[in-house]
C-alpha positions in Angstrom: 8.0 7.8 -32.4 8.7 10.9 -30.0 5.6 12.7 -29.7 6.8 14.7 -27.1 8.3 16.9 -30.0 4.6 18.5 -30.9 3.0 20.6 -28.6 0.4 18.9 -26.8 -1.9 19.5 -24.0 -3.7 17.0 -21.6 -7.5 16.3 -22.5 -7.2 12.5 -22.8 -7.8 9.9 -19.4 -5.0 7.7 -20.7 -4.9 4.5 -21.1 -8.6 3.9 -21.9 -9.9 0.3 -21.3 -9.1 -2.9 -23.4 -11.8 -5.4 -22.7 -13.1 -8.8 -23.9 -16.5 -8.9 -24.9 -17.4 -12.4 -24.1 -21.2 -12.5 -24.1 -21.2 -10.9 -27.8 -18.2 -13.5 -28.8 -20.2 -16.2 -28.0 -23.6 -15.0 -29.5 -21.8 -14.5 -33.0 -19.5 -17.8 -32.4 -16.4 -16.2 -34.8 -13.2 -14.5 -33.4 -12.9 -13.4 -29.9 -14.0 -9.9 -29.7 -12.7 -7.3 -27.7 -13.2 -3.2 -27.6 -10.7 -0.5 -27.1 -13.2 2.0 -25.2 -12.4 5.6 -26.3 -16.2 6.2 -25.4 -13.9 6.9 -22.0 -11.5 9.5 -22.9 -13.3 11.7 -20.7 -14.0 15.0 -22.0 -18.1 15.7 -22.8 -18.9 12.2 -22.7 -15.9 11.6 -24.6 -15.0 9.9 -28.1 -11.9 9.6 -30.3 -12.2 13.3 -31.1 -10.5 14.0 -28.0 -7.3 12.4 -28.8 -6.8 15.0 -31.5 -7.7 17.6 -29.9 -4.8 17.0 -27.2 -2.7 17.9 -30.2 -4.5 20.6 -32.1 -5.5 22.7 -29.1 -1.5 22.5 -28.2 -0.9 23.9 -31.6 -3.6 26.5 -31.6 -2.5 27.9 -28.0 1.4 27.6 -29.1 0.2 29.6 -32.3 -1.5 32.4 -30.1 -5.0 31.6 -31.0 -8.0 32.5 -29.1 -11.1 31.3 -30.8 -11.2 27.7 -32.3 -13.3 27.0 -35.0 -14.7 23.9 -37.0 -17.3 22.4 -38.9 -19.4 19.3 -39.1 -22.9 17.5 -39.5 -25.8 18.8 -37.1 -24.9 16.0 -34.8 -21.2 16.1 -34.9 -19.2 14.5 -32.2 -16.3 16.2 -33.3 -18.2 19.6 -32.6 -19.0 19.0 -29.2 -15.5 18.0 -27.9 -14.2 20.7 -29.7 -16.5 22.8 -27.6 -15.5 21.4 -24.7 -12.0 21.9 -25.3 -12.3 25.6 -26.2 -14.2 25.6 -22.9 -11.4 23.5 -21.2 -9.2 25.7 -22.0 -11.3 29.6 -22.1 -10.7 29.5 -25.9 -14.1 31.0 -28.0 -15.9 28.1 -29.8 -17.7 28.8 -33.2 -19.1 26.1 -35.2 -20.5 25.6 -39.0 -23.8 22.9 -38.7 -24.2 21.1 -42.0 -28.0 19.5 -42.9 -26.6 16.3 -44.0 -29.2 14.8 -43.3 -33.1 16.2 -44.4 -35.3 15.9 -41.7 -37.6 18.3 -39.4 -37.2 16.2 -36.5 -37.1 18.3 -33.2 -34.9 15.3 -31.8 -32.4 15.4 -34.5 -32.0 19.2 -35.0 -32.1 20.5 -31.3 -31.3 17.2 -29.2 -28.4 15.2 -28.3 -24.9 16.9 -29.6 -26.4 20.1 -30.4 -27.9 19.8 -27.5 -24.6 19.9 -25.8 -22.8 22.2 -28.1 -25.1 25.1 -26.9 -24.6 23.9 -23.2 -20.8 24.1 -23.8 -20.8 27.7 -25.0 -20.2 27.1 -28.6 -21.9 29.3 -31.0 -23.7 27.6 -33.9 -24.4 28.5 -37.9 -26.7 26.3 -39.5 -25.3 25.4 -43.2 -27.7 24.1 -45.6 -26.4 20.6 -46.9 -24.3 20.6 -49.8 -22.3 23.7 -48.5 -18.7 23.6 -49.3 -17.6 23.2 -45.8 -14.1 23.8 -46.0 -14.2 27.3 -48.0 -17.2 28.2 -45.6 -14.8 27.4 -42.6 -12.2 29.5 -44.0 -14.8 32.8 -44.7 -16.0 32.5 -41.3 -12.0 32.4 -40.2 -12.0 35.8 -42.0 -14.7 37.4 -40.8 -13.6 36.4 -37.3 -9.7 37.9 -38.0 -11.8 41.1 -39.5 -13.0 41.9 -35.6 -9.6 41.0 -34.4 -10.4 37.4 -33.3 -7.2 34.8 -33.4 -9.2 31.5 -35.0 -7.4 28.2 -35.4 -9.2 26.6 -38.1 -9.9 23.0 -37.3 -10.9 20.7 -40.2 -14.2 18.5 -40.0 -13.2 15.5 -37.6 -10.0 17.5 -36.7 -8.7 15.4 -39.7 -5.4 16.7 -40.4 -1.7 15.2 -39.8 -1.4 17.3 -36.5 -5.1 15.4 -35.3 -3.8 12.2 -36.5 -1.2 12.5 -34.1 -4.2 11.7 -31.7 -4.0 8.3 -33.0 -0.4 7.6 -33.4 -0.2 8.1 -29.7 -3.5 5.2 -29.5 -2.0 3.0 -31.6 1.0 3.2 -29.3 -1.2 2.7 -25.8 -3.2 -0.3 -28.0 0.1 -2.0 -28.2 1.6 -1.4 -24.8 -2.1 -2.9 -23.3 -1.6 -5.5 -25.3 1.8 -6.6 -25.0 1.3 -6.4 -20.8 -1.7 -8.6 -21.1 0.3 -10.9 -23.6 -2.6 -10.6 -26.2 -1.9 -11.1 -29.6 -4.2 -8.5 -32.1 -4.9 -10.1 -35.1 -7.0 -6.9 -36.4 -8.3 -3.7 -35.4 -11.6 -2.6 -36.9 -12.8 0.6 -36.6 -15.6 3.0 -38.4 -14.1 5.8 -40.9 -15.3 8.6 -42.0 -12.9 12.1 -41.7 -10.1 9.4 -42.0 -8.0 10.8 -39.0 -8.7 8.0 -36.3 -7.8 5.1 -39.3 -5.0 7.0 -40.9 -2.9 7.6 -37.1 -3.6 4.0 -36.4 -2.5 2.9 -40.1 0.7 5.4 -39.1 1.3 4.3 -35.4 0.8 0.3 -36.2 2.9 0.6 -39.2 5.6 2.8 -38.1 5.8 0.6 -34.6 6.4 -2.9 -37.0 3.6 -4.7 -35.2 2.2 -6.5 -38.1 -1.4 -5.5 -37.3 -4.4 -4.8 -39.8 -6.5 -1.7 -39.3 -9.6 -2.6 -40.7 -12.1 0.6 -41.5 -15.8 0.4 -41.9 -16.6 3.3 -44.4 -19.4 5.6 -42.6 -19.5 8.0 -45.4 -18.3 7.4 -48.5 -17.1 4.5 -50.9 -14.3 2.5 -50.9 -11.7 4.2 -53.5 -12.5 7.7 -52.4 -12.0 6.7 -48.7 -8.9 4.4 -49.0 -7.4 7.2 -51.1 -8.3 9.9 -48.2 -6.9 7.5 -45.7 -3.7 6.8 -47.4 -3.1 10.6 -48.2 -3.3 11.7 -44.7 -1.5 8.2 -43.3 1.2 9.1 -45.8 1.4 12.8 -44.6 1.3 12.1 -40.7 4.1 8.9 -41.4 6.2 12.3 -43.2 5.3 14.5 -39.9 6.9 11.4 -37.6 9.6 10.7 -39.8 8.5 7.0 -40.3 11.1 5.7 -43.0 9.4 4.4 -46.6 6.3 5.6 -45.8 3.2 3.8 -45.6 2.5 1.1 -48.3 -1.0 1.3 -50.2 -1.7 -2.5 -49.1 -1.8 -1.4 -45.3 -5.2 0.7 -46.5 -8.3 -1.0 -46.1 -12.4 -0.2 -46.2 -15.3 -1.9 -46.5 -18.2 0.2 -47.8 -21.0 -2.3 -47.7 -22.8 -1.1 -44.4 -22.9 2.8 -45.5 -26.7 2.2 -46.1 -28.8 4.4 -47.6 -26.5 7.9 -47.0 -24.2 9.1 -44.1 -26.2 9.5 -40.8 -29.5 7.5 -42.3 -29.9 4.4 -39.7 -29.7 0.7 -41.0 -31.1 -2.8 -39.5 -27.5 -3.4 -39.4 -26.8 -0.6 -37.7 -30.0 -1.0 -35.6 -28.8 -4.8 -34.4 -25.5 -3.9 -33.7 -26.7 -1.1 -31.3 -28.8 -3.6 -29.5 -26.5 -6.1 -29.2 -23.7 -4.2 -28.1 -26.3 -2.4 -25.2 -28.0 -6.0 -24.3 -25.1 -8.3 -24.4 -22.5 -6.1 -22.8 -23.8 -2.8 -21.4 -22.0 -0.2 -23.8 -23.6 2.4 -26.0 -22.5 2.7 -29.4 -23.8 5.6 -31.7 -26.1 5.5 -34.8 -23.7 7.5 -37.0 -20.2 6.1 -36.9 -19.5 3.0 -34.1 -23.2 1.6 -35.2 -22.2 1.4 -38.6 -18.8 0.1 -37.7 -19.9 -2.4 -35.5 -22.6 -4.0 -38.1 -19.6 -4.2 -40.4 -17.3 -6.4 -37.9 -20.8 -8.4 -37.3 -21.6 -8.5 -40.8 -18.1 -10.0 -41.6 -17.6 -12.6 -38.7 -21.0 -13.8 -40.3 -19.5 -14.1 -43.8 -16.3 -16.2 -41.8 -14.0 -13.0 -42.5 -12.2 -14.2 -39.1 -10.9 -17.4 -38.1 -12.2 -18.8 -34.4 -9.4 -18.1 -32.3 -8.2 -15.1 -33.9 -8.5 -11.4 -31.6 -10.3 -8.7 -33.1 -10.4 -5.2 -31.4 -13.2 -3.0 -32.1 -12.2 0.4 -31.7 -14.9 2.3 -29.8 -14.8 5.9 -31.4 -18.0 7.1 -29.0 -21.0 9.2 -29.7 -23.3 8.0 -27.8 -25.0 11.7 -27.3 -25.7 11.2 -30.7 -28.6 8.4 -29.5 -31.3 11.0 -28.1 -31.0 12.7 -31.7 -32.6 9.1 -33.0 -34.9 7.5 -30.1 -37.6 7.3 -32.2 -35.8 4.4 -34.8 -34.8 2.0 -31.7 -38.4 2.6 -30.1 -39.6 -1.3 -30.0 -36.2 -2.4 -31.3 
């Protein structure tokens, strides 16, 4: 896969870590854990969001563009390192904010990635929930072209085959850390929600002939309508690299058991998992999407999903901003 042929710039701080997570191994007694950290990438606080980016920001700046422009939930991740970006790079950042999520909570509304958004320069417009995101992305594209802006329209997550690109080129780096550390991956786990980060792994893994699972952890929405997602755009991105026969529908896989009550609404899963991974081995995960993700890998070691001895990497997708937008639920956790 030569992903030199897609414009591209540099956002990423490449190779991110692949660590053992011993302590947490040994207080759930399955598989032996370990964590691909793209918390690290390095750009706001960083997050898996970034890896796309490298690849639609090169698109938008090869396509003349001088405004980007996206949508997500009031505490999107994707939002703030698209902000960053744009600001990486002196591009205008505008952003649709959907209510996902009904609450008057200062905290959740104002604080952590929104927070952030403002300090990054983007500028915000609040969506009530239930908003057809996509058509309201393309009228405010419109209205911006109307004053003579250039927009590159981003989709929510940056979920699109040039994004997934992001994740080709991780599944690629997951594969070279592994083969120089001579550790076999039995599965990769990660949470899934805009379906980008799963389908470029599905894509890159697949395409590369390593024989390795992706396993996603729906965030969002239930299992037929998110394998379906995942295998249209893994399907599309495999057609964008060329990858002969495609992807087969067996290499798609979600679990929707540890959605909870609603995207965004915290769990005791999701509450445990937290805690764990900050009191076992010192990393932050976030309430929305590697929270969720991780009570799913807990949840299924406990059911004996994994054999003892096999290696399971958790993809850390970051977020952790997204933490002072719910202090109040881990408050005497």
């Amino acid at each position: 896969m030569h992903l030199a042929r897609f414009p591209r710039v540099h956002l990423v701080q490449a190779p991110t870590p692949l660590e053992p997570l011993p302590r947490l191994s040994a207080h759930l007694g399955g598989p032996t854990l370990w964590i691909k950290r793209d918390d690290c990438t390095g750009l706001a606080t960083g997050g898996n969001k970034t890896r796309k980016l490298e690849f639609l920001v090169g698109e938008a700046l090869a396509e003349g563009a001088d405004t980007l422009i996206t949508q997500g939930a009031t505490q999107s991740n994707h939002v703030r390192q698209t902000a960053a970006a744009a600001a990486r790079f002196g591009l205008r950042c505008e952003a649709l904010l959907e209510r996902r999520i009904d609450t008057d909570d200062r905290d959740y509304r104002l604080g952590g990635n929104v927070f952030l958004d403002g300090l990054l320069g983007a500028v915000l417009h609040d969506r009530p929930g239930g908003t057809d995101m996509a058509a309201a992305l393309e009228d405010l594209a419109a209205a911006l072209r109307a004053r003579g802006a250039r927009p590159y329209v981003i989709p929510g997550g940056g979920s699109n085959p040039t994004g997934a690109l992001g994740y080709v080129a991780a599944g690629l780096e997951l594969l070279h850390q592994a083969n120089e550390q001579r550790l076999r991956v039995d599965t990769v786990v990660t949470a899934t929600g805009s379906t980008g980060t799963q389908s470029g792994l599905v894509a890159s893994l697949t395409g590369a002939n390593s024989g390795i699972p992706v396993l996603g952890i729906s965030v969002r929405a239930p299992r037929p309508k998110q394998e379906d997602a995942v295998y249209t755009l893994s399907q599309a991105t495999a057609g964008r690299l060329g990858i002969r026969g495609g992807i087969p529908r067996s290499a798609i896989v979600v679990d929707d058991r540890f959605v909870g009550p609603g995207y965004g609404l915290p769990t005791p899963g999701m509450i445990e998992a937290v805690t764990l991974f900050a009191r076992l081995e010192g990393i932050l995960l976030d309430p929305v999407y590697t929270g969720k993700g991780a009570a799913g890998l807990i949840g299924l070691i406990r059911e004996g999903r994994f054999a003892k001895g096999e290696n399971v990497v958790f993809l850390h997708t970051g977020g952790s901003a997204g933490l002072f937008a719910y202090q109040e639920i881990f408050r005497g956790a």
